[in-house]
C-alpha positions as CSV (number, residue, x, y, z in Angstrom):
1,X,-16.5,15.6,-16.5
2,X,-13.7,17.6,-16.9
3,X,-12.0,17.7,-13.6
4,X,-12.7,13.8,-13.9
5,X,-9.5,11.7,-14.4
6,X,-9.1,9.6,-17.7
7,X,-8.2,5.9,-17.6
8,X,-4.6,6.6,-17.9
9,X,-4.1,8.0,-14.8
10,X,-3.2,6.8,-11.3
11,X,-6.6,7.8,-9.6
12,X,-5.4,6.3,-6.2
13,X,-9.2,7.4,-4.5
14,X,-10.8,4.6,-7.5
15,X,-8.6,1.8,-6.4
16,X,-9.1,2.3,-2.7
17,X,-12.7,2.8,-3.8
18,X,-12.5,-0.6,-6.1
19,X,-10.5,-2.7,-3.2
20,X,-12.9,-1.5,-0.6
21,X,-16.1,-2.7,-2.2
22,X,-14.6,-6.0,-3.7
23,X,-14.0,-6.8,0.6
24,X,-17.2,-5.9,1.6
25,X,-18.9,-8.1,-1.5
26,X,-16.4,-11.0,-0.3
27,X,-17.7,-10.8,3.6
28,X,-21.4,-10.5,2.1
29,X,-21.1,-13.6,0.1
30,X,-19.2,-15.5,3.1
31,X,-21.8,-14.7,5.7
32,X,-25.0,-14.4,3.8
33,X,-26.7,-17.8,2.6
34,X,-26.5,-18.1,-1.8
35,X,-30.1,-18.6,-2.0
36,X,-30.7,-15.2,-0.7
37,X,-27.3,-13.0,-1.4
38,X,-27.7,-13.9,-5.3
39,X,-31.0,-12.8,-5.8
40,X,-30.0,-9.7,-3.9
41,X,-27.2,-9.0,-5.8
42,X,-29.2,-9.7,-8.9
43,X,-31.8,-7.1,-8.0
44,X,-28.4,-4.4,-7.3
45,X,-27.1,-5.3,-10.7
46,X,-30.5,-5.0,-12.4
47,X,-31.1,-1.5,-10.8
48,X,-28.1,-0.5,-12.1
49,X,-28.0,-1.4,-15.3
50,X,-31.2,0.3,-15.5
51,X,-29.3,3.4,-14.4
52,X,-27.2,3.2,-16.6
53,X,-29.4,2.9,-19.7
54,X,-31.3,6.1,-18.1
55,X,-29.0,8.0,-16.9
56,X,-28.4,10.0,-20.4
57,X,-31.9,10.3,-21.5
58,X,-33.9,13.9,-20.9
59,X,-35.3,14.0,-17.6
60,X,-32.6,11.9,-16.1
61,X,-29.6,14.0,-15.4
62,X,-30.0,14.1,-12.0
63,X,-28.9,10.7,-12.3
64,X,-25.0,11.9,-13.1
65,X,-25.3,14.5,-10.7
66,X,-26.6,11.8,-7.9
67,X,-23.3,9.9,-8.9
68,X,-20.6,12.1,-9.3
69,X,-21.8,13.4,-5.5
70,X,-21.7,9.9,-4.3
71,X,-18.2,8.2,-6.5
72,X,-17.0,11.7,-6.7
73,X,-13.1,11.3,-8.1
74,X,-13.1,7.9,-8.2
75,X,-15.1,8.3,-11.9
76,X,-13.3,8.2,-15.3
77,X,-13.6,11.0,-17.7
78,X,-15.2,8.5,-20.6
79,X,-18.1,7.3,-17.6
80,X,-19.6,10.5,-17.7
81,X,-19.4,11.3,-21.7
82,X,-21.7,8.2,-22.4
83,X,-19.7,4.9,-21.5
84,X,-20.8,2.3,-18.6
85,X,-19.4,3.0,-15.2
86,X,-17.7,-0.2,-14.0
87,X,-20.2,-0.4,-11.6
88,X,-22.5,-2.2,-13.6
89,X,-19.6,-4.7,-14.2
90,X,-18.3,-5.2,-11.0
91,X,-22.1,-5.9,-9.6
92,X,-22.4,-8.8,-12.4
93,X,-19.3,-10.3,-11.7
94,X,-19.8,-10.4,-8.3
95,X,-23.4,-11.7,-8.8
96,X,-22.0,-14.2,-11.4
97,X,-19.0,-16.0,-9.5
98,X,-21.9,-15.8,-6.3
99,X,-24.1,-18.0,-8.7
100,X,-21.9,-20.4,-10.7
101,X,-19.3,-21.4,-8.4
102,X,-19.7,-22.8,-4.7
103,X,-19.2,-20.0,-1.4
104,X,-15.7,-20.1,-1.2
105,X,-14.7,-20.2,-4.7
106,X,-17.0,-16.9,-5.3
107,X,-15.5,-15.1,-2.2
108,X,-12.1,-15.6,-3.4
109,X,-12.9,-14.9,-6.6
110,X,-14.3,-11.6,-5.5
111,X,-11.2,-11.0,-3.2
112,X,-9.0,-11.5,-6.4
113,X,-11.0,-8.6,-8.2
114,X,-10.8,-6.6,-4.9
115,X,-6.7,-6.7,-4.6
116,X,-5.7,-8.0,-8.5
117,X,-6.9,-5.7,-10.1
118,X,-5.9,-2.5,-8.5
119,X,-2.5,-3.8,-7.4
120,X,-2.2,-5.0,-11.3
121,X,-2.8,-1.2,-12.2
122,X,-0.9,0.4,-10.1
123,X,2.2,-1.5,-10.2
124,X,1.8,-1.3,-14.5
125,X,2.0,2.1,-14.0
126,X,4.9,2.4,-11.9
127,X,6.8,0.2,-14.2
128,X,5.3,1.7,-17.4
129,X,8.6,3.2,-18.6
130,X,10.3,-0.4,-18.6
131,X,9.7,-1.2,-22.2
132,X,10.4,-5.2,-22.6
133,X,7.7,-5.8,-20.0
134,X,4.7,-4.2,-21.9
135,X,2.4,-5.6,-24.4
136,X,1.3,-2.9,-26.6
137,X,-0.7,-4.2,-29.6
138,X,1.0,-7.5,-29.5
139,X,-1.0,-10.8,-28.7
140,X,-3.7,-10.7,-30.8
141,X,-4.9,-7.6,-28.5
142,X,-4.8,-9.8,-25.4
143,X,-3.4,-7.6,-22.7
144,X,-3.1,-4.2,-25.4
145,X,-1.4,-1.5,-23.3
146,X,-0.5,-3.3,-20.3
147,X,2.3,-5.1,-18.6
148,X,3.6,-8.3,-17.8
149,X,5.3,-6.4,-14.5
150,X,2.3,-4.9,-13.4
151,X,0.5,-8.8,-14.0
152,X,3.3,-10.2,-11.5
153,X,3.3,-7.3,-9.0
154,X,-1.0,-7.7,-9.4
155,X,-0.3,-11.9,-8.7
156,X,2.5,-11.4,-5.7
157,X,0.1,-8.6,-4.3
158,X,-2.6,-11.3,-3.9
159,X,-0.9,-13.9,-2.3
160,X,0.1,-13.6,1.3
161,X,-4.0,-12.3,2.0
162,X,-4.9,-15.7,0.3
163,X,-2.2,-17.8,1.8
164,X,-3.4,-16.5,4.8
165,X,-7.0,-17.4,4.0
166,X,-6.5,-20.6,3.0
167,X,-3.7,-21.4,6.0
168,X,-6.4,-20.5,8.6
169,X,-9.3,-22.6,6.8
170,X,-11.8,-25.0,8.5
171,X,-9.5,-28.1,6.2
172,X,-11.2,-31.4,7.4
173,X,-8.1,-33.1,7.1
174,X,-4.5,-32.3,7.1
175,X,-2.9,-30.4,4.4
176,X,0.7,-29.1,3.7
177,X,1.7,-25.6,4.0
178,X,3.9,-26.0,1.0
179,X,1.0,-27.0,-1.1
180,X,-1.2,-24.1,0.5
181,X,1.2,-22.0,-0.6
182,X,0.9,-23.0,-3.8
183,X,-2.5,-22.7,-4.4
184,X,-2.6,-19.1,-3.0
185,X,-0.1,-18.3,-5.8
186,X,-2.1,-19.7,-8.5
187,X,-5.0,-18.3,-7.4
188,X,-3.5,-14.8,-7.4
189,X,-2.1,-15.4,-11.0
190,X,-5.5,-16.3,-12.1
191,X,-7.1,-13.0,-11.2
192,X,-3.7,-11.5,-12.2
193,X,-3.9,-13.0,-15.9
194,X,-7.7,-12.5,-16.2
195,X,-6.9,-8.5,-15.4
196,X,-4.1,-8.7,-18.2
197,X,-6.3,-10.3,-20.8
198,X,-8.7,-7.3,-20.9
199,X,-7.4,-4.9,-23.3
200,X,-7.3,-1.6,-22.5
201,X,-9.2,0.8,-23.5
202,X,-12.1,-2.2,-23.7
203,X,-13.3,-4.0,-26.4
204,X,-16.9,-2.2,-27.0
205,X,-19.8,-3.3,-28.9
206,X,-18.8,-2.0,-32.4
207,X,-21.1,0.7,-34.3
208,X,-20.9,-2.2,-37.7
209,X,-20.5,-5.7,-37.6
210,X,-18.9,-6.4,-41.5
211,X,-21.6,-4.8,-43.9
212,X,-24.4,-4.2,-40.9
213,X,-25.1,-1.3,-38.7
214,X,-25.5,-2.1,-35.2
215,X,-29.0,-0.7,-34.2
216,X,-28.6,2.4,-31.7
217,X,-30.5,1.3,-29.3
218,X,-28.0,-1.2,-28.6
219,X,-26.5,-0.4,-25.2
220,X,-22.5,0.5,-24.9
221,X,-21.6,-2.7,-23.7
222,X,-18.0,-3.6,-23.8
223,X,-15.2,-6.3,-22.6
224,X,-14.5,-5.1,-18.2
225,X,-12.2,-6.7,-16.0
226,X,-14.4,-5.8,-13.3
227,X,-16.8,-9.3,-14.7
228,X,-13.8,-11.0,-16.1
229,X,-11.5,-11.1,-13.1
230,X,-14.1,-12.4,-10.3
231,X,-15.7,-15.1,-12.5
232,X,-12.3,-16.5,-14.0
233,X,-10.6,-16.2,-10.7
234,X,-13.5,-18.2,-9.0
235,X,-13.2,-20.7,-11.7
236,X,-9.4,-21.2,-11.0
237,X,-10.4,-21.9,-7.6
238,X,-12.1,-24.9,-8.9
239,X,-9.8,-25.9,-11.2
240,X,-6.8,-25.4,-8.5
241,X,-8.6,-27.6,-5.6
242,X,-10.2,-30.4,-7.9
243,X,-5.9,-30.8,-9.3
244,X,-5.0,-31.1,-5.6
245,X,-7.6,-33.2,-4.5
246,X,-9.8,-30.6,-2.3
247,X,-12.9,-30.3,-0.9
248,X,-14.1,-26.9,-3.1
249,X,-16.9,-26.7,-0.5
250,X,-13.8,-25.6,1.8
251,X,-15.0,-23.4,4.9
252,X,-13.3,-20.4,5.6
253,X,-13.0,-18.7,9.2
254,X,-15.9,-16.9,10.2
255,X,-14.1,-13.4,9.4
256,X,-12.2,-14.8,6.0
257,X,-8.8,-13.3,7.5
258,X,-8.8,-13.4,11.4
């Protein structure tokens, strides 16, 4: 764990890492039918939730070895000294936007988590020493120790991919450029805002609740963007074509981009 990176740091490998897998969840969803991708993806997030709950006990350490060979860099310091990976997070809220929300909606909710969120972090950083644009402790906690620069940057990252998404969709009838080009915006200011609204470091499951002691056996569960993002951004989606009168069961083209 120590020659792991904490959460405060750039950790370019985790976001390349974090973009990569959000795409290849987005073409999985597209090209593989809901009644059998959820399931799958259930049985993913299952397995590694169980890894996680395991992966501390005695007997189970080759567990952390197995991933730190595999994730390597790409770890945080506080997911090998007893804290969830996001892993765990990101398979649920791939799994969850799969299952609530129609093909599309999921798929770009997952391509929001795949570009949002890193972009989000990376341009916060970058613009970290501009004061007036971070939120501190302000807000109730909403957004705690990040930006309102790196939310915009996160938002402007995400929308020429989906303004190119939506322009080359199967539309069944006409539909204006200008209003395409709205929607992509919106849609990348949903994942945008639902990456701001998770506090950092996360909310966690607390060790009292007023007078009461949380039982230990409790797992470490806490507040990730990694759910958050996908299943608010696919949301959006549904939100943003049922105000412009669309079709959500909108098909993309048969490689999302191309």
């Amino acid at each position: 764990a120590k020659k792991l990176k904490n959460r405060n740091r750039m950790n370019i490998s985790r976001k390349v890492t974090h973009a990569a897998f959000g795409l290849f969840f987005a073409a999985l969803n597209h090209i593989i039918p809901k009644e059998r991708f959820v399931p799958g993806m259930a049985v993913l997030t299952a397995s590694t939730l169980l890894m996680e709950l395991l992966r501390y006990r005695k007997g189970f350490g080759w567990m952390n070895d197995a991933l730190h060979f595999v994730l390597g860099g790409s770890l945080r310091k506080h997911e090998m000294e007893g804290k969830f990976t996001g892993s765990f997070y990101y398979f649920l809220g791939v799994t969850m936007s799969a299952w609530l929300y129609p093909k599309t909606a999921a798929t770009l909710g997952v391509l929001q988590l795949a570009l949002a969120d890193p972009s989000a972090s990376y341009f916060g950083r970058q613009t970290r020493h501009i004061y007036w644009s971070r939120i501190e402790n302000g807000l109730g906690g909403f957004g705690r120790n990040k930006g309102m620069l790196g939310f915009l940057g996160g938002a402007l990252f995400c929308f020429p991919f989906n303004y190119r998404i939506l322009s080359i969709a199967k539309w069944s009838s006409s539909v204006s450029q200008t209003n395409i080009a709205y929607a992509s915006l919106l849609l990348g200011l949903a994942g945008a805002l639902a990456d701001l609204a998770v506090p950092s470091p996360a909310l966690t499951v607390p060790h009292k609740i007023g007078k009461f002691d949380v039982p230990s056996w409790i797992p470490p569960f806490h507040v990730d963007d990694n759910l958050v993002v996908p299943v608010f951004s696919s949301f959006a989606y549904t939100k943003i074509f049922e105000a412009f009168g669309w079709n959500q069961e909108l098909e993309l083209a048969r490689l999302i981009i191309f």
